[in-house]
PDB file as gemmi writes it, atoms N, CA and C in Angstrom:
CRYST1    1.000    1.000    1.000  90.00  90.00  90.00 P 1                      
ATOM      1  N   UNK A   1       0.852  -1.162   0.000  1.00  0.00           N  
ATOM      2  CA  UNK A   1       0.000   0.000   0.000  1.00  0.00           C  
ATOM      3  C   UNK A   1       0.906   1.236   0.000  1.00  0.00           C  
ATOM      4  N   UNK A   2       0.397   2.486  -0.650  1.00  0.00           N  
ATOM      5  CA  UNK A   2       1.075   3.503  -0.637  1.00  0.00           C  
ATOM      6  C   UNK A   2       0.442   4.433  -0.163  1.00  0.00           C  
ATOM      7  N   UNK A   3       0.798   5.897   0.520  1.00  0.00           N  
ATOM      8  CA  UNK A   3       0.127   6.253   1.108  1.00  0.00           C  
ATOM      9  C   UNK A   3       0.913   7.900   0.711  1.00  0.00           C  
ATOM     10  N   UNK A   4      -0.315   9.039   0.553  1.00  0.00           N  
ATOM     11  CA  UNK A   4       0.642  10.032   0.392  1.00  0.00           C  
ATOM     12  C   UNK A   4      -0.036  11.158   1.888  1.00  0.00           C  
ATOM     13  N   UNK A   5       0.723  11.265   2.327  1.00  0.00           N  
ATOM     14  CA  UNK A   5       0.410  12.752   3.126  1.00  0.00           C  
ATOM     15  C   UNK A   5       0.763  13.826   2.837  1.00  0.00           C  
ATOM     16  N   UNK A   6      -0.852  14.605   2.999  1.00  0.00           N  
ATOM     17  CA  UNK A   6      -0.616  16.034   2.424  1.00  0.00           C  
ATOM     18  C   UNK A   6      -0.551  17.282   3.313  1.00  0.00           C  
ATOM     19  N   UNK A   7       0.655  18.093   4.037  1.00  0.00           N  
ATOM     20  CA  UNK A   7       0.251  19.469   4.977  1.00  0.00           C  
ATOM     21  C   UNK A   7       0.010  20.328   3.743  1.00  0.00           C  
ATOM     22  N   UNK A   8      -0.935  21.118   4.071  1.00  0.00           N  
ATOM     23  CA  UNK A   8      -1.881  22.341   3.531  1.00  0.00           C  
ATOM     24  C   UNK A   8      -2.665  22.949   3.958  1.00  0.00           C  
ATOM     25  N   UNK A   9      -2.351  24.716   4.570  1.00  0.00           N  
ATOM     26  CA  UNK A   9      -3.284  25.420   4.940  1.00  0.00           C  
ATOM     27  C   UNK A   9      -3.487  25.159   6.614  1.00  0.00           C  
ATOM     28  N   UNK A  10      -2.479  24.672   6.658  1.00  0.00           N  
ATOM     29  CA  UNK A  10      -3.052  23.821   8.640  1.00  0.00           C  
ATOM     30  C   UNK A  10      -3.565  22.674   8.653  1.00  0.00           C  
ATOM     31  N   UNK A  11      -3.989  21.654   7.404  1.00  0.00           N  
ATOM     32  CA  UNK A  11      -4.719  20.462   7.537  1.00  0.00           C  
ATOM     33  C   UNK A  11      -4.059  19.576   7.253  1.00  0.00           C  
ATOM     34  N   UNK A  12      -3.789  18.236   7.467  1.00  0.00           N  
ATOM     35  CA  UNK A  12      -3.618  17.152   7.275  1.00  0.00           C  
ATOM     36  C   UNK A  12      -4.400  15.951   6.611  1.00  0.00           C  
ATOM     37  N   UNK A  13      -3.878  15.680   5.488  1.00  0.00           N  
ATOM     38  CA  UNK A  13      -5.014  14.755   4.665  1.00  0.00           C  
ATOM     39  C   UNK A  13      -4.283  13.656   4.210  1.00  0.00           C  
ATOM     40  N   UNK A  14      -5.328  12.269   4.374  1.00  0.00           N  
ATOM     41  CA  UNK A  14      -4.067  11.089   3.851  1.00  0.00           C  
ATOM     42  C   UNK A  14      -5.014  11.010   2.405  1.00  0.00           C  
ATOM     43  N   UNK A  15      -4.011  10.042   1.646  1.00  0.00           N  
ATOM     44  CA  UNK A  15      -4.829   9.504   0.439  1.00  0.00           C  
ATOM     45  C   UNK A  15      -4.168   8.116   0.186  1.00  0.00           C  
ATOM     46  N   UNK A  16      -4.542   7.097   0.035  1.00  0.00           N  
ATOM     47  CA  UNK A  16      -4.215   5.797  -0.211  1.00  0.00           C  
ATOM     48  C   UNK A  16      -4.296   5.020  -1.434  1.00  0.00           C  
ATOM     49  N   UNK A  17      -3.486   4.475  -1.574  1.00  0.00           N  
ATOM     50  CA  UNK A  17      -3.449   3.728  -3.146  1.00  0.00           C  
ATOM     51  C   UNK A  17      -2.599   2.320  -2.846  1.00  0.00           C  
ATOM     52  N   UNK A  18      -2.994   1.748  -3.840  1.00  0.00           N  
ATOM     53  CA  UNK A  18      -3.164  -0.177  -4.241  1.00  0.00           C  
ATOM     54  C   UNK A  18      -1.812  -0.056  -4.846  1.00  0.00           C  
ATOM     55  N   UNK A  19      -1.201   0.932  -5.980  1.00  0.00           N  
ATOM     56  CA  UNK A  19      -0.480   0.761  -6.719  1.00  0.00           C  
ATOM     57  C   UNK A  19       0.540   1.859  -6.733  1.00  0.00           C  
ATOM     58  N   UNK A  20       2.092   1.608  -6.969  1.00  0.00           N  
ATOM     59  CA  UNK A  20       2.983   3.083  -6.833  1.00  0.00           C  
ATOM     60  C   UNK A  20       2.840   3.475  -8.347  1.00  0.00           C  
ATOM     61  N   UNK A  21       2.496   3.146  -9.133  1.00  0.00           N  
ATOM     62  CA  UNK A  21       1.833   4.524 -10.247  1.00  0.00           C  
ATOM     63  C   UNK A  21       0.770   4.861 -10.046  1.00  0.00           C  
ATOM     64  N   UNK A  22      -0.473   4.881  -9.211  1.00  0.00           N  
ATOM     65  CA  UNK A  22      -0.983   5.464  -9.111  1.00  0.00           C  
ATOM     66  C   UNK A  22      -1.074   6.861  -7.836  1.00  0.00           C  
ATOM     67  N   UNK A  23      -0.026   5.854  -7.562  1.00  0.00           N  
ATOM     68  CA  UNK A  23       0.579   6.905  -5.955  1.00  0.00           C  
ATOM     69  C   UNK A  23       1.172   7.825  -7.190  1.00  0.00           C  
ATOM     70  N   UNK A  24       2.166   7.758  -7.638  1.00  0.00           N  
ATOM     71  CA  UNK A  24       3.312   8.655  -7.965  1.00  0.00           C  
ATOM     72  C   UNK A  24       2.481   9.544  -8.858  1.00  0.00           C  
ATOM     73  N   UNK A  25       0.946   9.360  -9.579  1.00  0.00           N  
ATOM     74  CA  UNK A  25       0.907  10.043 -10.674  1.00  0.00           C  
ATOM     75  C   UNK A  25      -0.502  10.854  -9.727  1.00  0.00           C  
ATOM     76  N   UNK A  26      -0.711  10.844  -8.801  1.00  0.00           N  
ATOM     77  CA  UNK A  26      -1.531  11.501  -7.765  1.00  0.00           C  
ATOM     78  C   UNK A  26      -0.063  12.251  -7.030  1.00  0.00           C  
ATOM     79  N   UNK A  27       0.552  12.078  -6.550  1.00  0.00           N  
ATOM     80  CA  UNK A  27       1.352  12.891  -6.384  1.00  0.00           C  
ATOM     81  C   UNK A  27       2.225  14.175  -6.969  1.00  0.00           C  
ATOM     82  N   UNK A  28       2.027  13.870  -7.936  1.00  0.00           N  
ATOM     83  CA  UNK A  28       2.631  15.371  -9.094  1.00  0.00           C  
ATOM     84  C   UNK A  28       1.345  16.197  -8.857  1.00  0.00           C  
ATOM     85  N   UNK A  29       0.239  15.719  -8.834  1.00  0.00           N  
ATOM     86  CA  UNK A  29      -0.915  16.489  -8.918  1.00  0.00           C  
ATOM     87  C   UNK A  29      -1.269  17.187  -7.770  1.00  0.00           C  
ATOM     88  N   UNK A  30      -0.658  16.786  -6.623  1.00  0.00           N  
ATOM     89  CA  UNK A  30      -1.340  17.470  -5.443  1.00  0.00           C  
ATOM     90  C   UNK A  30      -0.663  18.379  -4.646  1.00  0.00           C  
ATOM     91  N   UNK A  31      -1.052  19.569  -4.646  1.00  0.00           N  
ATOM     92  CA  UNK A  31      -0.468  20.535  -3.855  1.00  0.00           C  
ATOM     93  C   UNK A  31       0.143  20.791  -2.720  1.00  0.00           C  
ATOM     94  N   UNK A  32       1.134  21.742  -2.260  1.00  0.00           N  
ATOM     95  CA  UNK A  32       1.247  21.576  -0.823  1.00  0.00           C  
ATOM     96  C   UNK A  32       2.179  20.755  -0.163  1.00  0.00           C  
ATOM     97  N   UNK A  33       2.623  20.885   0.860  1.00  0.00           N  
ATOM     98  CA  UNK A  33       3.881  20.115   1.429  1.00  0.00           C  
ATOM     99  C   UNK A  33       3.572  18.568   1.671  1.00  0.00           C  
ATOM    100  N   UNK A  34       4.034  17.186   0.895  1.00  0.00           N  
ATOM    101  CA  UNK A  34       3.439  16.193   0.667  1.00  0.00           C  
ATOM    102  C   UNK A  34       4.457  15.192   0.582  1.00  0.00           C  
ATOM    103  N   UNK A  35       3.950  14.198   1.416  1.00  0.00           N  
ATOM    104  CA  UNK A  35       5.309  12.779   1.693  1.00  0.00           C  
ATOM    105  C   UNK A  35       4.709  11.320   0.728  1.00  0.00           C  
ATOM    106  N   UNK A  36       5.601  10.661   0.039  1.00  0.00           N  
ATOM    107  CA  UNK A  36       4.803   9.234  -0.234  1.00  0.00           C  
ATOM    108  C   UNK A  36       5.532   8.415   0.490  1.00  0.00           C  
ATOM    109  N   UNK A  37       4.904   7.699   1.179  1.00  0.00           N  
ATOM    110  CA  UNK A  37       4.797   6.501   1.580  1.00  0.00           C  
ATOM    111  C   UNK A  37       4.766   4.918   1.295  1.00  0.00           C  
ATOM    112  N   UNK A  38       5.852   4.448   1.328  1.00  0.00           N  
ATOM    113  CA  UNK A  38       5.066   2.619   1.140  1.00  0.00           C  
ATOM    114  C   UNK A  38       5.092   2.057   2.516  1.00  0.00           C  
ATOM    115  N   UNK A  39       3.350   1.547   2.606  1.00  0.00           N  
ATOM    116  CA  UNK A  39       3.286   0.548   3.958  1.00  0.00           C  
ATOM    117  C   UNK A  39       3.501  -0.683   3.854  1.00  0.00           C  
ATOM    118  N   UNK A  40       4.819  -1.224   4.595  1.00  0.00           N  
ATOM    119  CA  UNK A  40       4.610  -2.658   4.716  1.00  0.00           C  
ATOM    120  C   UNK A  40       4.382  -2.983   5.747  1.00  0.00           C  
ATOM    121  N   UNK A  41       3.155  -4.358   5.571  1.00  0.00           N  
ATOM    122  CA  UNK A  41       2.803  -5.399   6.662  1.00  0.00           C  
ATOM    123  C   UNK A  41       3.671  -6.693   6.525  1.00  0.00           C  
ATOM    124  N   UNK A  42       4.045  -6.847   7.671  1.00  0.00           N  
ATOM    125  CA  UNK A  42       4.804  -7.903   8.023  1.00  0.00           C  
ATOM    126  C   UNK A  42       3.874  -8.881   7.624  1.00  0.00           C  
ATOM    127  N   UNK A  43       2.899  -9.327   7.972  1.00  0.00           N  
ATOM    128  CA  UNK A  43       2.291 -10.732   7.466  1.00  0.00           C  
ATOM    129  C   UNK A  43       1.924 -10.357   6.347  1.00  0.00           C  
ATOM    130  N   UNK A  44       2.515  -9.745   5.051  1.00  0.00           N  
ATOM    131  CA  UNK A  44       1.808  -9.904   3.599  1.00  0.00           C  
ATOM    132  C   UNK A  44       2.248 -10.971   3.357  1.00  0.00           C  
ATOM    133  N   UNK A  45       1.886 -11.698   2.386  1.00  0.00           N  
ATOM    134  CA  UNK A  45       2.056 -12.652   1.398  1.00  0.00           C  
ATOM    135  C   UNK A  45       3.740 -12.810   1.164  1.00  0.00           C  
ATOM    136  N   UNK A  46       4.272 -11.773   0.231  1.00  0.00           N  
ATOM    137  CA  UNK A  46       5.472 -11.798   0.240  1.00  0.00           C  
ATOM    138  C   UNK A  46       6.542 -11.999   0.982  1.00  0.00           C  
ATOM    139  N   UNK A  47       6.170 -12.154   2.647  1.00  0.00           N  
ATOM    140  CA  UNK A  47       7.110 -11.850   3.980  1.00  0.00           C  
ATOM    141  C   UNK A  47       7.690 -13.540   3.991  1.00  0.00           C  
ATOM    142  N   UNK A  48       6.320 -14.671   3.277  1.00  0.00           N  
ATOM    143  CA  UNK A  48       5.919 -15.833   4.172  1.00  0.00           C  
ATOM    144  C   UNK A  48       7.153 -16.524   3.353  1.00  0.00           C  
TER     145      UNK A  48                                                      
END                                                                             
């Protein structure tokens, strides 16, 4: 999972995505001081 956080204006907003192109191509687009993220879970699939 990818995850972008956005500071803007005083607010804090997450937005979440399945896929890092769709992270990365939401990210050019969004304004404001903004981090991407990849979450990993230890028990995914891939860990086992």
């Amino acid at each position: 999972m990818w995850v972008i956080t956005q500071y803007s204006e005083g607010k804090i907003c997450m937005f979440e995505f399945d896929k890092k192109e769709e992270a990365k191509k939401a990210f050019q687009t969004i304004k404001g001081t903004k981090i991407l993220s990849e979450i990993v879970y230890f028990n995914d699939p891939c860990f086992l």
